[in-house]
Backbone as numpy.savetxt, mean C-alpha at the origin, in Angstrom:
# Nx Ny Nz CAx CAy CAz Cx Cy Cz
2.80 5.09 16.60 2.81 4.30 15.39 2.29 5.16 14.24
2.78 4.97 13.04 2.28 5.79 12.19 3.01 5.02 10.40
1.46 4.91 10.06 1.52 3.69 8.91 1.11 4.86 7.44
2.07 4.09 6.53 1.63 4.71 5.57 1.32 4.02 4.21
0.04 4.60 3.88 -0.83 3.97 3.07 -1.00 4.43 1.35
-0.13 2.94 0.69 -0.21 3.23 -0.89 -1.43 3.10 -1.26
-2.70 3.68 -1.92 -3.68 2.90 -2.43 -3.68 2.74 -3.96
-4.56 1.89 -4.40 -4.36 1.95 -6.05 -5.91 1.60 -6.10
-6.28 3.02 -6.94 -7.82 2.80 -6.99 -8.03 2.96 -8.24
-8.78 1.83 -8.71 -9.10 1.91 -10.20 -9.00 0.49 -10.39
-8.67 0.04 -11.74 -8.91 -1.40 -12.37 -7.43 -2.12 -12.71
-7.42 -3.41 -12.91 -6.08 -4.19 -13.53 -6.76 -4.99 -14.30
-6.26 -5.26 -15.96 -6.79 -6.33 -16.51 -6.53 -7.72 -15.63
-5.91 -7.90 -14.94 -5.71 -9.39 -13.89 -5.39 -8.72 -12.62
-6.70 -8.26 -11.82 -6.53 -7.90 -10.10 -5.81 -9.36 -9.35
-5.65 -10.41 -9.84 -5.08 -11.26 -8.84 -3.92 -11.43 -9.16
-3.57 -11.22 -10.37 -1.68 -10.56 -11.08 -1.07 -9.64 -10.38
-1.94 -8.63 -10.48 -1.32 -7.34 -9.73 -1.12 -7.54 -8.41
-1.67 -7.87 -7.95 -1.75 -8.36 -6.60 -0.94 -9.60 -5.98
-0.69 -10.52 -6.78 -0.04 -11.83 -6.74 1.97 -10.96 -6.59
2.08 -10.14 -7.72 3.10 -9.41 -8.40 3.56 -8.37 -6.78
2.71 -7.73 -6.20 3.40 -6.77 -5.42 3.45 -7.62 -3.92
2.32 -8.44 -3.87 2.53 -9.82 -2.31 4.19 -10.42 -3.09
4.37 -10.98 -3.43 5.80 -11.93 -4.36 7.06 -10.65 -3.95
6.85 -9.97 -5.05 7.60 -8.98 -5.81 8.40 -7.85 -4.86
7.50 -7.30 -4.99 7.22 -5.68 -4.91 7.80 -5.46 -3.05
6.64 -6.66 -2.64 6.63 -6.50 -0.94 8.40 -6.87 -0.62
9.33 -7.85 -1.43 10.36 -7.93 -0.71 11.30 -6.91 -1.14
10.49 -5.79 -1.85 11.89 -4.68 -2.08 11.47 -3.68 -0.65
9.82 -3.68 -0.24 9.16 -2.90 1.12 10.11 -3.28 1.75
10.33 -4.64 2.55 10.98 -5.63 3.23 12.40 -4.97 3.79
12.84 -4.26 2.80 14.43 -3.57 3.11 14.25 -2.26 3.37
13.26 -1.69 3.43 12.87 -0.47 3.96 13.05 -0.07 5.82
14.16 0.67 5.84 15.16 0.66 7.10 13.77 1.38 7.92
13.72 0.57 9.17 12.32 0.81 9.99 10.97 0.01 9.83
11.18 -0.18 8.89 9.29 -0.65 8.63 9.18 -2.10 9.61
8.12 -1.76 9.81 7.94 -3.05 11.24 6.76 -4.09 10.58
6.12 -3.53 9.37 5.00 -4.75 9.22 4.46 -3.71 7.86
3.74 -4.90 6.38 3.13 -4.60 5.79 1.84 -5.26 5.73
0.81 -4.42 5.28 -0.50 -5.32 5.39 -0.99 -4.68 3.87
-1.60 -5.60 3.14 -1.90 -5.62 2.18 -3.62 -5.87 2.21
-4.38 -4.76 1.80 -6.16 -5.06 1.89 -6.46 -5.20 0.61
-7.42 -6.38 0.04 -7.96 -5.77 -1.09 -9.43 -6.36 -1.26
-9.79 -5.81 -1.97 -11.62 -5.99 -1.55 -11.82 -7.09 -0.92
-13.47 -7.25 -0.56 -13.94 -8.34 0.26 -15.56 -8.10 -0.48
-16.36 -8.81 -0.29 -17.37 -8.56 -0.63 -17.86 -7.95 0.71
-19.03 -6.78 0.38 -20.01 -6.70 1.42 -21.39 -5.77 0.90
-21.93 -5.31 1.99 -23.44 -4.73 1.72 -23.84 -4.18 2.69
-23.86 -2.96 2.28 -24.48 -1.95 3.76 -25.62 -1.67 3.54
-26.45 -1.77 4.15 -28.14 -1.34 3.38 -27.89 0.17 4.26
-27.34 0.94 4.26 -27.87 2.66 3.61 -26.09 2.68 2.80
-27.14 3.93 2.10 -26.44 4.61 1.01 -24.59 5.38 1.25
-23.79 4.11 0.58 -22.45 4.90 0.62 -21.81 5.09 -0.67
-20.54 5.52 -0.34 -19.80 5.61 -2.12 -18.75 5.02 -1.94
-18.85 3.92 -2.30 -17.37 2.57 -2.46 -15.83 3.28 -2.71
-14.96 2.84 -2.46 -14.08 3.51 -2.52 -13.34 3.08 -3.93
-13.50 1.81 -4.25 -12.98 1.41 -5.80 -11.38 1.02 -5.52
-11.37 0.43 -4.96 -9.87 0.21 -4.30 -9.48 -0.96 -5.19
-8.28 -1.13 -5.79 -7.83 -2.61 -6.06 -6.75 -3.19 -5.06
-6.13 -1.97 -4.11 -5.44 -2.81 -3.40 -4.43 -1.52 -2.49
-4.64 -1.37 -1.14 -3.99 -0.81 -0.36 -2.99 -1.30 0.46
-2.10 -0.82 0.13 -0.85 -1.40 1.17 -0.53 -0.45 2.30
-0.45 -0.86 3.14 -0.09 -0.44 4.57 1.15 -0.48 5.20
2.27 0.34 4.97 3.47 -0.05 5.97 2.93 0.54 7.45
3.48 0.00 8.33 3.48 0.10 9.91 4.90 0.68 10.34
5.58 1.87 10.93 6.24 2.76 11.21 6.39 2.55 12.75
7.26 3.17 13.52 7.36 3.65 14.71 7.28 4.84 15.09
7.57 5.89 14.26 7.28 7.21 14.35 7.18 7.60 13.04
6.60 9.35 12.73 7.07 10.11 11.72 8.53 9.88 11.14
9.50 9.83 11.87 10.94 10.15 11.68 11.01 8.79 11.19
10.83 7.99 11.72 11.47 6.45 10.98 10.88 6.61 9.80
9.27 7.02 9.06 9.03 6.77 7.95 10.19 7.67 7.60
10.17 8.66 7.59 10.69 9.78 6.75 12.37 9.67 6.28
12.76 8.56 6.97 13.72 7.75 6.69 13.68 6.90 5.89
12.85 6.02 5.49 12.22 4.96 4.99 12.36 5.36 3.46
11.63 7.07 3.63 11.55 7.44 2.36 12.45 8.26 1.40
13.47 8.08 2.40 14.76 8.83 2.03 15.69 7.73 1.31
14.98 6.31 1.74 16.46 5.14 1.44 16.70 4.68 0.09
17.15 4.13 0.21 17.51 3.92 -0.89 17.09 2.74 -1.69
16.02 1.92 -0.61 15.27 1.40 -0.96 13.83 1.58 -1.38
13.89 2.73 -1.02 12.66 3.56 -1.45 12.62 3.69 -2.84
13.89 4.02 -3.63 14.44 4.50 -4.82 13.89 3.02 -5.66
14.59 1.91 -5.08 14.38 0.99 -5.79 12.43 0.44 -5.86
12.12 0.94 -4.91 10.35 0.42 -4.83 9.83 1.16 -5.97
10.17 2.48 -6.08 9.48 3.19 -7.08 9.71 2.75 -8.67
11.00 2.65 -8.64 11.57 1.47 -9.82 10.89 1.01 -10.68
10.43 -0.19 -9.12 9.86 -1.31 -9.80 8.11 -1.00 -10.31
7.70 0.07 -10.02 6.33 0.46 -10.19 6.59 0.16 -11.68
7.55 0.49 -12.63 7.49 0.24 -13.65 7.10 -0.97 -14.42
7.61 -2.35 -13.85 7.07 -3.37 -13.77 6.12 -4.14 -13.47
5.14 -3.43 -12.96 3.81 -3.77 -11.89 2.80 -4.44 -13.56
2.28 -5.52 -13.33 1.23 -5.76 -14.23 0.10 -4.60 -14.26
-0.16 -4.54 -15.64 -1.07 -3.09 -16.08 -2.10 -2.93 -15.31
-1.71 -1.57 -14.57 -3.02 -1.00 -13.76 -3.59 0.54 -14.20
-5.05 0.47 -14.71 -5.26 2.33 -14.80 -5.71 2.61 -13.70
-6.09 4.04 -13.47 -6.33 4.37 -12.02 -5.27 5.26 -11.92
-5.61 5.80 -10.17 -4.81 6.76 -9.56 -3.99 5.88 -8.44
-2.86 6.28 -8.04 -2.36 6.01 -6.58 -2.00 7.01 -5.75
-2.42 7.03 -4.77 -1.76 7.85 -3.71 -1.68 7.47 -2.29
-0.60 8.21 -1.72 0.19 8.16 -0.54 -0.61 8.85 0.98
-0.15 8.31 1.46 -0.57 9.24 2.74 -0.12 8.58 4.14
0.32 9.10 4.79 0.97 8.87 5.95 -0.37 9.25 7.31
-0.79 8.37 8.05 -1.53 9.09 9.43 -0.73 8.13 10.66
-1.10 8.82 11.76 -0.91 8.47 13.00 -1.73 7.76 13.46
-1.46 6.76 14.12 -2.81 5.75 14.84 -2.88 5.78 16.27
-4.35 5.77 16.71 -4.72 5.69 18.12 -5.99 4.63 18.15
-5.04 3.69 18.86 -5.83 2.61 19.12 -6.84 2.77 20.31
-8.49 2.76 20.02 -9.40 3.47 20.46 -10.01 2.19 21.72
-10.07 1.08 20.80 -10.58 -0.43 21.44 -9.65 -1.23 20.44
């Protein structure tokens, strides 16, 4: 299995817009992405670690779920891929960075 992860770290004047916009939106252009077996969408939660970490500042990570390298790399060849990026244009205003990254998973427990 091997999932690959949009993050968008930084701020939206309406985090539940942006977010409302790519769950609605965004996720049914993912949806036609030849291979993808599942999206999961994280976005904060409250919590509190009493020792010292550095938050990650996330407004919202999306997760596609893959079957292999090769199926993403398909995924990202399609032509629905073309159209996801598209629509980034339309996304309610977010500053910040995004980035990509693809890992392999080993389910430990």
């Amino acid at each position: 299995m091997v999932s690959y992860f949009v993050r968008y770290r930084g701020t939206a004047r309406d985090p539940d817009g942006f977010a409302a916009y790519y769950e609605a939106r965004h996720a049914e252009l993912l949806r036609k992405f030849p291979g993808i077996r599942s999206l999961v969408l994280h976005r904060p939660a409250p919590w509190h670690d009493p020792f010292p970490v550095n938050p990650a500042g996330s407004l919202l990570l999306a997760q596609m779920v893959f079957d292999s390298a090769d199926a993403l790399d398909a995924a990202l060849r399609s032509e629905a891929r073309r159209a996801a990026r598209e629509d980034f244009a339309r996304f309610p205003p977010f500053a910040g960075e995004v980035t990509h990254e693809a890992l392999a998973a080993k389910v430990v427990f």
